[in-house]
TORVEX-449370 format. One record per atom (N, C-alpha, C): y, z, x; residue in three letters. Coordinates in steps of 0.2 Angstrom, whole numbers, plus 5000, padded with zeros to 4 digits. Example, Ala and Ser with C-alpha at 12.3 -4.5 7.8 and 13.67 -1.06 7.14 Angstrom:
2
497250395066Ala
497850395062Ala
498450395066Ala
498950355064Ser
499550365068Ser
500050395064Ser
This chain:
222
500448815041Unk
500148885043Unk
500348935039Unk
499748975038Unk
500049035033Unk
499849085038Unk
500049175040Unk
500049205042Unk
500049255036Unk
499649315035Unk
499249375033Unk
499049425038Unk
499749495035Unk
499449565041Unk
498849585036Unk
498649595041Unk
497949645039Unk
498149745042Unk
498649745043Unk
498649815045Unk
498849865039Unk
498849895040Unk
499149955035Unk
499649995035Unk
499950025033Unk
500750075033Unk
500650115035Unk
500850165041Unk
500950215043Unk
501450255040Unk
501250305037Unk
501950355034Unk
501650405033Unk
502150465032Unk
501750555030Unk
501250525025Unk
500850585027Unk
500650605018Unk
500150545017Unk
499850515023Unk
499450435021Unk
498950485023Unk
498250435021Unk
497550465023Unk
497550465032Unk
496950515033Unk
496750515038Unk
496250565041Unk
495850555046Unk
495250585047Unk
495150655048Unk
495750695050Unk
496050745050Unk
495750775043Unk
496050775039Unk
496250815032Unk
495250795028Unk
495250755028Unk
494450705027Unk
493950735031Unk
494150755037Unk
493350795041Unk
493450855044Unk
493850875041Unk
494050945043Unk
494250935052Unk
494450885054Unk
494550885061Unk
495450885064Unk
495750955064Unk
496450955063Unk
496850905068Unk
496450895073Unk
496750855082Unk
496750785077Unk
496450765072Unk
496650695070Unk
497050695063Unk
497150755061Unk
498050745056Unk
498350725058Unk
498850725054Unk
499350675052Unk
499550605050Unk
500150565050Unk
500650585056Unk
501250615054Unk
501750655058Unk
502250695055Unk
502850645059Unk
503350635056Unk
503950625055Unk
504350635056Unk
505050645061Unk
505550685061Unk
506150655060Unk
506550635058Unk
507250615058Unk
507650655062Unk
507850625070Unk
508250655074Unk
509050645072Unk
509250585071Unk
509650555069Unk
509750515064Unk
510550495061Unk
510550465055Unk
511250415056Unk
511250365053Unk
511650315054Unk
512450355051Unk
512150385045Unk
512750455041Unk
513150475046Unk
512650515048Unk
512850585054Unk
513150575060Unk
512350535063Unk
512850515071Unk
513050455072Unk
512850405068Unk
513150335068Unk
512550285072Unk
511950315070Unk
511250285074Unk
510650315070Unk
510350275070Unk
509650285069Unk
509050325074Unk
508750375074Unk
508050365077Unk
507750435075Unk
507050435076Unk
506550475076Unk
505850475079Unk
505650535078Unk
505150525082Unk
504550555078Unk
503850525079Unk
503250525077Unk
502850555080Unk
502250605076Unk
501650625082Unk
501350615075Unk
500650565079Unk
500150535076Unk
499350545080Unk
498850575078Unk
498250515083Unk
498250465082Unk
498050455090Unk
497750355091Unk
497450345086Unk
496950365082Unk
496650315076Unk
497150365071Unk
497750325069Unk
498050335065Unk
498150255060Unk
498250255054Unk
498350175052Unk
497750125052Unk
497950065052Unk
497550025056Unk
497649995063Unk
497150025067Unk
496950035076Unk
496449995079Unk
496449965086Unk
496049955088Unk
495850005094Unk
495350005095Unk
494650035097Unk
494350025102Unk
494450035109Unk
493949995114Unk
493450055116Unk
493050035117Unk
492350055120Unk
492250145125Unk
492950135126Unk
493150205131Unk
493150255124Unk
493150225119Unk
493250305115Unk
492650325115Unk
491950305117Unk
491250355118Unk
490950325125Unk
491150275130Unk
491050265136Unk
491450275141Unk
491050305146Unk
491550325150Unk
491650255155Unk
492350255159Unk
492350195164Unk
492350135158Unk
492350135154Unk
492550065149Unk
493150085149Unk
493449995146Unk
494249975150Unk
494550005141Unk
495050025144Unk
495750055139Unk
496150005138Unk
496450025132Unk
496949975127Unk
497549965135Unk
497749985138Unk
498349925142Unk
497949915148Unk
497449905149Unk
496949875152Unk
496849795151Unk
496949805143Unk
496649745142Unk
497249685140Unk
496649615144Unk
497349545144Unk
497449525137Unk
497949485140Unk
498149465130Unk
497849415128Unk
497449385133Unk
496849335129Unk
496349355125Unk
496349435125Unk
495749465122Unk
496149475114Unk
496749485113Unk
496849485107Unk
497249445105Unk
497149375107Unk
497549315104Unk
496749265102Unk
496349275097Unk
495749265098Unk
495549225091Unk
495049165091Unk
494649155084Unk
494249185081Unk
494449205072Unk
494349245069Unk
493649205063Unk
493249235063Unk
492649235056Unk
492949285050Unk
493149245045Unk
493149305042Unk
492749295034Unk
492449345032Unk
491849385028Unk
492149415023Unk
492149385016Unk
492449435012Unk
491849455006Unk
491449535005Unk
491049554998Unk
491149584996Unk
491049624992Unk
491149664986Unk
490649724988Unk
490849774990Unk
490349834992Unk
490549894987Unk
490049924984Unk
490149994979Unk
490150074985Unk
490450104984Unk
490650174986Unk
490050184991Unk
490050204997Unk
489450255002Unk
488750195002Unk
489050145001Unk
488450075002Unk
488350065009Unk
488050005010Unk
487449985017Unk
487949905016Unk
488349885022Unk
488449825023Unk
487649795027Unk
487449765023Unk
486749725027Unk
486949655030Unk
486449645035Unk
486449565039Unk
486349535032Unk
485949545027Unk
485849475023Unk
486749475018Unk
486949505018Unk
487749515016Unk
488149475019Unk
487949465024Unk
488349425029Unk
488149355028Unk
487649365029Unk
487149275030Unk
487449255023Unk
487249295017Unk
487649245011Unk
487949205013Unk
488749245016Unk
489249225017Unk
489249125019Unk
488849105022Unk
488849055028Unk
489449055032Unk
489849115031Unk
490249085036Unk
489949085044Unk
490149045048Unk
489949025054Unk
490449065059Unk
489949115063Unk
490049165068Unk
490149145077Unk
490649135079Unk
490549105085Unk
490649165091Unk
490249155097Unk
490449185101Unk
491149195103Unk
491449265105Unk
491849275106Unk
492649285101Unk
492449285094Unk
492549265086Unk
493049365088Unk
493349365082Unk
493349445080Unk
493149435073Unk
492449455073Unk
492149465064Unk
492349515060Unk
492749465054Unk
493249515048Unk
492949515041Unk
492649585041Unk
492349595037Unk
492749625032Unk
492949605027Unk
493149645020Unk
492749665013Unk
492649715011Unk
491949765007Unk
492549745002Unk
493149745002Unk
493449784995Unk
493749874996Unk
493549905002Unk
493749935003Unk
494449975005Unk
494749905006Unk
495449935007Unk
495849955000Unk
495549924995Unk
495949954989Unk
496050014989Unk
495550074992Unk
495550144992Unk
495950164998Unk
496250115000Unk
496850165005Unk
497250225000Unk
497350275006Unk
497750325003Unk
497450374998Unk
496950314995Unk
496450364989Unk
495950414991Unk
495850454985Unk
495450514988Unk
494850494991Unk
494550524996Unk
493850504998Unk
493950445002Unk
494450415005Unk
494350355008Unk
493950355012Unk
493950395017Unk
493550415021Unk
492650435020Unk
492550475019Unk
492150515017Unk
491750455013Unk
492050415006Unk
491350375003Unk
491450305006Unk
491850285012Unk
491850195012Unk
491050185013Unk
490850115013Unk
490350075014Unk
490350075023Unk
489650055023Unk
489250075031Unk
489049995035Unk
489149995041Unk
488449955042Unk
487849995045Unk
487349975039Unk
486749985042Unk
486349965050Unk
485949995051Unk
485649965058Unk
485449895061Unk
485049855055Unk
484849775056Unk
485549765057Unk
486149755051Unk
486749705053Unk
487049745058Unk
487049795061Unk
487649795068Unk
487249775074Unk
486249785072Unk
486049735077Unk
486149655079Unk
486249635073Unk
486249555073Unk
487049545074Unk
487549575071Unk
488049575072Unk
488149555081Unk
488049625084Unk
488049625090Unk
487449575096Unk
486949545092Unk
486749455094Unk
487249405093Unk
487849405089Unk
488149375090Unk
488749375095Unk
488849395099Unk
489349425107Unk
489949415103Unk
490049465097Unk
490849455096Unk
491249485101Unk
491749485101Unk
492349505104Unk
492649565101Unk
492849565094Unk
493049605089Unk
492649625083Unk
492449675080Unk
492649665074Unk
493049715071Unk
493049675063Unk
493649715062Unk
493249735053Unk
493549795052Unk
493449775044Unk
493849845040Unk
493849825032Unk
494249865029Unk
493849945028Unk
493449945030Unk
492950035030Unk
493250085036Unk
493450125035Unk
493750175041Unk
493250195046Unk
492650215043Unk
492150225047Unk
491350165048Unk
491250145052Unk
490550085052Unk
489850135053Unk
489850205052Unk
489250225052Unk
489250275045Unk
488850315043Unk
488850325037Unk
488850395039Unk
489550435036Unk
490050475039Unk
489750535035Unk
489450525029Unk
489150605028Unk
488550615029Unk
488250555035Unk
487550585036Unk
487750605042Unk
487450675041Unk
487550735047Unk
487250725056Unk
486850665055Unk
486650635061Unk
487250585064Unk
487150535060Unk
487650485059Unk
488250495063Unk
488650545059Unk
489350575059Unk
489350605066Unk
489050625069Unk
488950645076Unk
488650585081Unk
488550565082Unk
488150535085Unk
488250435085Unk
488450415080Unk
489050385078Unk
488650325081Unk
487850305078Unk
487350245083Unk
487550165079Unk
487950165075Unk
488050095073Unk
488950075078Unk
489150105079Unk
489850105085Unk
489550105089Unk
489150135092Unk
488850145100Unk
488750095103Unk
488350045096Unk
487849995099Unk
488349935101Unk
488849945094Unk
489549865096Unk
490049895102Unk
489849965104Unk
490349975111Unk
489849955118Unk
489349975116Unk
488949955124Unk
489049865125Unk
489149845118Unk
489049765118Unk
489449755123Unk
490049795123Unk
490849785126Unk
491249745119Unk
491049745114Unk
491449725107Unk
492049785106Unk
492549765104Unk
492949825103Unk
492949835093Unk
493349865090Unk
493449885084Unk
494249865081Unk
494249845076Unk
495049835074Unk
494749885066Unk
495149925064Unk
495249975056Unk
495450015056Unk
495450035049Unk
495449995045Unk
495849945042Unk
495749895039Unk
496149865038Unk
496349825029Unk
496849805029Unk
496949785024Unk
497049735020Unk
497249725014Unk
497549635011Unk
497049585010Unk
496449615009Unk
495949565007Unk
496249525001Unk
496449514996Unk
496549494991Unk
497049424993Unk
497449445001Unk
497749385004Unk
497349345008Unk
496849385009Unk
496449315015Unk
495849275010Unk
495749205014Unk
495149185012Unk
494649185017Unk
494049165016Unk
493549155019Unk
493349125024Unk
493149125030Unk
493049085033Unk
493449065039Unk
493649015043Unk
493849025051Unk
494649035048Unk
495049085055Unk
495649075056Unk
495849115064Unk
496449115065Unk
496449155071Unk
496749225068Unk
496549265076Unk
496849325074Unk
497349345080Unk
497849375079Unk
498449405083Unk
498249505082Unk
498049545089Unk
498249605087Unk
498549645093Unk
498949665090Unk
499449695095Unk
499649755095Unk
499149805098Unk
499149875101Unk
499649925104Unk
499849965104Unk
500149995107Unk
500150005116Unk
500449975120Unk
500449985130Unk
500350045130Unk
499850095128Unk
499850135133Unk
499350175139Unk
499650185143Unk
499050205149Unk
498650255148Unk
497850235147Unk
497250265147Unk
497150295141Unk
497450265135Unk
497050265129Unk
496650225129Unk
496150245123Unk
495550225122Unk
495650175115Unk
496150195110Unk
496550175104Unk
497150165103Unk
497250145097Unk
498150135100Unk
498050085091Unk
498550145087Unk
498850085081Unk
498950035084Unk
498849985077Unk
499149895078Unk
499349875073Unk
499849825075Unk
499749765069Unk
499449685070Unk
499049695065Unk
498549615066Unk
498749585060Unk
498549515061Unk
498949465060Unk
498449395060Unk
498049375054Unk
497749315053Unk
498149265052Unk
497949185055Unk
498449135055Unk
497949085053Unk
497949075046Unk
497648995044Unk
497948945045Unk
497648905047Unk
498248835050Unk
497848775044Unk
């Protein structure tokens, strides 16, 4: 059995949507060292981040109203079989359904589909935000003919974030939220995974009536 996180490091000073979209409510995260093992003979601190901080899952409340929240949800929804999809996307591209289809990897219902562009190389780099790669409208339709469960992939955003429409309006999310599909991203480590079936573990932060909530996930080839 091999096991592969796909999440990402939370630390100051990392990327995030804040500082990237002029949106201050989603800076951060800040850091505090309350105590030190030196000082008082203990460790602790405390953190303020927004829920889409790192890599996060995403349930459908973040634009429907009366859709179920992350400790809403049972833990069979994220102890699940994983498709995973690995290509090679350039700056501010279109992931298309035929991108996928290459792939042959085989889609199953209730899968979480892991889609890795190459994009997590630009964690923390300039632009992360702003130029990842998109899905376009056919593949998030056919996507969502596939009744996944999850998807996940290494693009921080799935709509294409400097079109002024897009970025407001957010109709390639929408569509995998009405499915009732939730979101895992961004994420990372494509270079450790390979293609094709595995399971996935992702494990959210309990909190009541969030919509998101950092995670660590976790692919398991057997």
């Amino acid at each position: 059995m091999k096991l592969v996180e796909i999440s990402g490091l939370i630390e100051e000073k990392m990327w995030n949507y804040g500082d990237e979209l002029n949106l201050p409510i989603f800076s951060g995260p800040k850091i505090t060292e309350l105590a030190s093992v030196e000082k008082d003979g203990f460790s602790a601190h405390r953190i303020e981040f927004s829920i889409l901080t790192g890599t996060y899952l995403e349930t459908p409340a973040h634009l429907l109203k009366k859709a179920k929240t992350i400790d809403r949800l049972d833990l069979k929804e994220l102890f699940i079989p994983a498709s995973v999809i690995k290509l090679n996307k350039p700056p501010q591209s279109h992931i298309t359904k035929n991108d996928l289809l290459k792939s042959k990897v085989e889609i199953k219902k209730g899968d979480c589909l892991v889609v890795f562009t190459g994009w997590y190389k630009m964690w923390n780099k300039k632009n992360f935000v702003l130029d990842c790669p998109h899905f376009d409208s056919e593949c998030m339709d056919w996507i969502v003919s596939k009744k996944i469960k999850v998807l996940a992939s290494d693009t921080p955003c799935y709509d294409d974030i400097r079109d002024p429409v897009d970025s407001k309006k957010l109709p390639q999310l929408r569509k995998l939220y009405l499915s009732g599909a939730m979101a895992l991203a961004p994420i990372v480590n494509g270079d450790k995974v390979k293609q094709g079936r595995a399971q996935i573990i992702i494990l959210p932060l309990k909190v009541k009536s969030f919509s998101a909530s950092p995670a660590r996930a976790v692919l398991i080839y057997r």
